[in-house]
C-alpha positions in Angstrom: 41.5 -41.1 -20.7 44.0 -39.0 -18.7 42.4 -35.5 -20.6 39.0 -37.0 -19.3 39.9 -36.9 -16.0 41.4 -33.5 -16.0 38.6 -31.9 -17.7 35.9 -33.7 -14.9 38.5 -32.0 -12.2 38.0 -29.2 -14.1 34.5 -28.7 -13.9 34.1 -29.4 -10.7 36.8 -26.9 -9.5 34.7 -24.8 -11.3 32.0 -25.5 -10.0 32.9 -25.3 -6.6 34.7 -22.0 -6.8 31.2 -20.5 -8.7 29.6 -21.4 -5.6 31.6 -20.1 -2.6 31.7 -16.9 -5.1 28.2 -16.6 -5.1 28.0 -17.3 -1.3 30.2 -14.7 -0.7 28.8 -12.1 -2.7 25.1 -12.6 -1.2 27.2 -12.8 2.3 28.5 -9.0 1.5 25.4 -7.7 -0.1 23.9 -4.9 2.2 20.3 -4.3 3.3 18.8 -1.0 1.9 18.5 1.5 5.2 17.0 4.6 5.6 18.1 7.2 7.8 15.4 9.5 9.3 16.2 12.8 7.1 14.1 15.3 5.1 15.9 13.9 1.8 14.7 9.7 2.7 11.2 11.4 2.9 11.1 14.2 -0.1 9.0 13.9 -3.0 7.5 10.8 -2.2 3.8 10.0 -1.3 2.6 7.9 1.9 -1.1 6.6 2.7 -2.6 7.6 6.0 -4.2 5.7 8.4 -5.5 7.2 11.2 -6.5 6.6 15.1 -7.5 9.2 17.9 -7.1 7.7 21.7 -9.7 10.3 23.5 -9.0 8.2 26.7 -12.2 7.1 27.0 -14.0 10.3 26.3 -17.0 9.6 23.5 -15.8 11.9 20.5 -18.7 12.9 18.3 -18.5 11.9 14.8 -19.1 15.7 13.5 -15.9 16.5 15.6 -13.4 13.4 14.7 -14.5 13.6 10.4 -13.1 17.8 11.0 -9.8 16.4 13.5 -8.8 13.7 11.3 -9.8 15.0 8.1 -10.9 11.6 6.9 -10.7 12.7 3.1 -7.2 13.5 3.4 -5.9 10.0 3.1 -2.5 10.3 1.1 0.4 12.7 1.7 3.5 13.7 -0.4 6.0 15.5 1.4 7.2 18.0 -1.0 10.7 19.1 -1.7 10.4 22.3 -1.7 8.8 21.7 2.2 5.2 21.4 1.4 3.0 18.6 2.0 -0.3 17.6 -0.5 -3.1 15.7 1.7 -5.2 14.1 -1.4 -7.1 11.2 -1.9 -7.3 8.8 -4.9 -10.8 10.6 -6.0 -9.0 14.0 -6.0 -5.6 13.9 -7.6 -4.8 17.9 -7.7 -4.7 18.0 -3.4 -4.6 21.0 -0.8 -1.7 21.8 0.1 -1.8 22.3 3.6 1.4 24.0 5.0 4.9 22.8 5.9 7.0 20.4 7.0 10.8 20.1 7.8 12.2 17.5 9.9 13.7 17.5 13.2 15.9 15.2 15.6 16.6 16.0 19.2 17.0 14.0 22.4 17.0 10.5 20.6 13.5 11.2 19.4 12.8 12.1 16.0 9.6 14.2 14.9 7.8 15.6 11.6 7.4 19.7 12.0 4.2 20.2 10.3 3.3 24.3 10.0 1.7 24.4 13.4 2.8 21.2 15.5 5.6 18.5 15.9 4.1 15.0 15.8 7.1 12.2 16.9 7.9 9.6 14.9 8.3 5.6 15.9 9.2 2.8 14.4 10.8 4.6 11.0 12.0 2.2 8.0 12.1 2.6 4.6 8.7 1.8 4.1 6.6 2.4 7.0 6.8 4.8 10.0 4.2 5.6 12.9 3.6 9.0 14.5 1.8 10.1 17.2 1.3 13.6 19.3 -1.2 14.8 21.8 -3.0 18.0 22.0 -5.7 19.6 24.0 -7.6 21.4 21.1 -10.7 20.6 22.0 -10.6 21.3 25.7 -9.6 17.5 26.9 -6.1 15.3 25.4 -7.0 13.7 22.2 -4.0 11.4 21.2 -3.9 11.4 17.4 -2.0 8.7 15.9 -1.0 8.0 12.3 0.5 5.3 10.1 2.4 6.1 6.5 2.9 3.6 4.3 4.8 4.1 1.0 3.2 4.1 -2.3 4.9 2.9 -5.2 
């Protein structure tokens, strides 16, 4: 009867280390982060979703289809600096020109081949951009989000 005892004391001193252990250890475990670098965005593809603020000023249809290049709705930032816009119907892509990117001033920014667009809200998965030219003759704000593909 006294080994009976022991062995119940046992297993539940077993029991009760197994548990703060595994408290512990999910406690300690770290949350994946990204850093805003060319390396966290190299050789992986992104969807597009796209938005123009013309600040009121009616844009003809013609003219936003040749801006925002609607068929170009996936990117994959190259490693060897490249980028691929392509869409699901078109596999092979056009590669388009550069990219590099670029911190200053607390603001982070994508340096595509002939503009910098500035980039909010960057995680692992998602990140926002946004810049604003005057191509056209008036301040069309383009604005895109990227969203991983697995």
């Amino acid at each position: 009867m006294f080994s009976k005892n022991n062995n119940i004391k046992k297993l539940i001193l077993i029991t009760i280390v197994t548990v703060v252990m595994s408290i512990v250890y999910s406690s300690c475990k770290k949350e994946a982060t990204c850093a805003f670098e060319t390396s966290t965005l190299d050789n992986k593809t992104y969807k597009i979703t796209f938005s123009i603020d013309s600040s009121g000023i009616n844009i003809d249809n013609r003219l936003l289809s040749y801006i925002v290049c609607p068929y170009a709705t996936y990117i994959t930032f190259k490693s060897d600096g490249t980028y691929v816009f392509f869409t699901k119907a078109c596999q092979a892509g056009i590669v388009i020109g550069t990219w590099a990117t670029l911190s200053e001033n607390s603001k982070n920014y994508i340096v595509f081949s002939n503009y910098n667009t500035e980039v909010f809200d960057f995680n692992c998965n998602t990140f926002k951009t946004q810049y604003t030219s005057n191509e056209v003759g008036y301040p069309l704000t383009y604005k895109r989000t990227y969203t991983l593909q697995q």
